[in-house]
N, C-alpha and C positions, 0 to 999 in steps of 0.2 A: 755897937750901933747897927752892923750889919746883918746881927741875931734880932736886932729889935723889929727891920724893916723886914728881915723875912717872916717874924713869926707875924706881922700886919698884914701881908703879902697874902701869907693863908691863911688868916680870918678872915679877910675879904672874898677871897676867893669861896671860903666855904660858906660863908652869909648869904654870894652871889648866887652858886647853886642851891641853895636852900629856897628860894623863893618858888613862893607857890604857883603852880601852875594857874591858866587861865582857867575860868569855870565856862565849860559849855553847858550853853542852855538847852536841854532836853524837853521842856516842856510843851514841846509841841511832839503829841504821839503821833505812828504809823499809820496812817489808816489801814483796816483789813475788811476786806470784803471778800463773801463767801458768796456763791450764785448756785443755786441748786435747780437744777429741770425736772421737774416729778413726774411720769405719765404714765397711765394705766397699760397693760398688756394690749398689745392689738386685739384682732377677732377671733376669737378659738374655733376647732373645729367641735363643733356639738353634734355631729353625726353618734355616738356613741354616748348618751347620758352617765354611763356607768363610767365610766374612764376621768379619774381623780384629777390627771395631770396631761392636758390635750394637747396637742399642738398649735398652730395657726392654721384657721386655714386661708384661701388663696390671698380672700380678700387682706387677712389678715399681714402677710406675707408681703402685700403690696404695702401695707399701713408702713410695716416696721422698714421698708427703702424708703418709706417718705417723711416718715421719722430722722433717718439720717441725713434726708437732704434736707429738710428745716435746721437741723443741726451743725450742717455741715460747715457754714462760715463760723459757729462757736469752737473755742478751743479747750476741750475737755479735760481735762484732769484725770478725772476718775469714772469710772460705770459702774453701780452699784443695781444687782438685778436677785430676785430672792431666788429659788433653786428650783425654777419650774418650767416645765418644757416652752411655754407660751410667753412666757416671759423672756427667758433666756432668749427664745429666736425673736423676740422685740429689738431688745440689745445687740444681738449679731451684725445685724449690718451698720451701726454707729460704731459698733466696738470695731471692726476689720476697716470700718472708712478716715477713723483716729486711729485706728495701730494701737488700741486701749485694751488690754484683757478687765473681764466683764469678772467685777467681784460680788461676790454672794454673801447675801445678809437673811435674817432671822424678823423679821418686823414684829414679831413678839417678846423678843428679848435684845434688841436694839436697846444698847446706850447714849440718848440722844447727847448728851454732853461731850459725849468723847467721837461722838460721830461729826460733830460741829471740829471738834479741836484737831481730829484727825485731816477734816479738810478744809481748815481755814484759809483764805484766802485762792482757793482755787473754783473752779466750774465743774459740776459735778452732775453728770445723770444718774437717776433713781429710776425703775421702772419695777412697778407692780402692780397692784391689786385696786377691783373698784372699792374697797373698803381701806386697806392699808394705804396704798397713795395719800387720800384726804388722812388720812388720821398722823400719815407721817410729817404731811403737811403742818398740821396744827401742832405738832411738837417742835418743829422748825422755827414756827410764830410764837409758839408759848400763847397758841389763842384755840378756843373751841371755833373753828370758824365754818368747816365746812365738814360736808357727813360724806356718805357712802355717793359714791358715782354710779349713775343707772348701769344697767347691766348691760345696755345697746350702747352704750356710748363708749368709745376709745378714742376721742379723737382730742383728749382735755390734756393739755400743759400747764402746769401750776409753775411759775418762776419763782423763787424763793431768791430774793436778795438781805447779803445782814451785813450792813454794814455799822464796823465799830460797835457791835454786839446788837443792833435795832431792825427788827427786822422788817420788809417790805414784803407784799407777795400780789403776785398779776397770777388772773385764772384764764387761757386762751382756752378757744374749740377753733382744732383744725377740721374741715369735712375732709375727705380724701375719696377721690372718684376711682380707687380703686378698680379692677375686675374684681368680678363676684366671684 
């Protein structure tokens, strides 16, 4: 009799722990939002037409501190800037004012897929070119939306938000009063 209640004992028991756990409902996804700042290089120095890869100059110099001070209450992630002298010192003073090293990309062989999945859900500055900025843009949107930026102007912010993969985009013009 005492063989019978314990072999009951531990069928129950093991019936007991056998039971399925509860089901959590997952069905409600993460949101992800990815926020990207695009802006063209400041003001190059054009003293020298021949000169492939210029610098900034003054005014330009002044652009890229006012650059980082529009920035400055955003909390960056990443600084993505192509490998050119005008560009790169765009990026310098946002990159030393986040403590962000300024990473270098290719805007001709740019994988936009993996450049999205690389910085999903973080805030990201981009800073290049009057022609590659917009065109990066529009690979961002997945839309032909905007062309080349006049060759005077540097003062344009494209915001690129995507959220849960749809993307949004705002186009600002900062002026900046610069010195010359």
């Amino acid at each position: 009799m005492k063989a019978i209640k314990y072999i009951l004992f531990i069928l129950l028991s093991v019936n007991l722990s056998c039971k399925d756990e509860p089901v959590v409902d997952n069905s409600q996804e993460e949101t992800s939002i990815s926020t990207f700042y695009l802006i063209r290089h400041a003001e190059k120095d054009r003293t020298n037409l021949d000169d492939a890869d210029p610098e900034l100059n003054q005014k330009g110099l002044g652009r890229a501190m006012h650059w980082a001070e529009i920035l400055a209450d955003t909390e960056l992630d990443a600084i993505y800037s192509t490998d050119y002298n005008r560009t790169s010192m765009t990026a310098a003073p946002t990159s030393v004012k986040q403590n962000i090293d300024v990473q270098y990309y290719d805007p001709s062989t740019i994988d936009i897929a993996q450049f999205k999945a690389d910085n999903l859900n973080k805030n990201v500055l981009v800073v290049g070119h009057s022609n590659t900025t917009p065109k990066f843009v529009n690979m961002l949107i997945d839309e032909q939306k905007f062309y080349s930026i006049d060759d005077s102007e540097n003062g344009t912010l494209f915001i690129v938000k995507i959220i849960n993969g749809i993307p949004t985009v705002d186009k600002l013009i900062f002026n900046c009063n610069c010195p010359e």
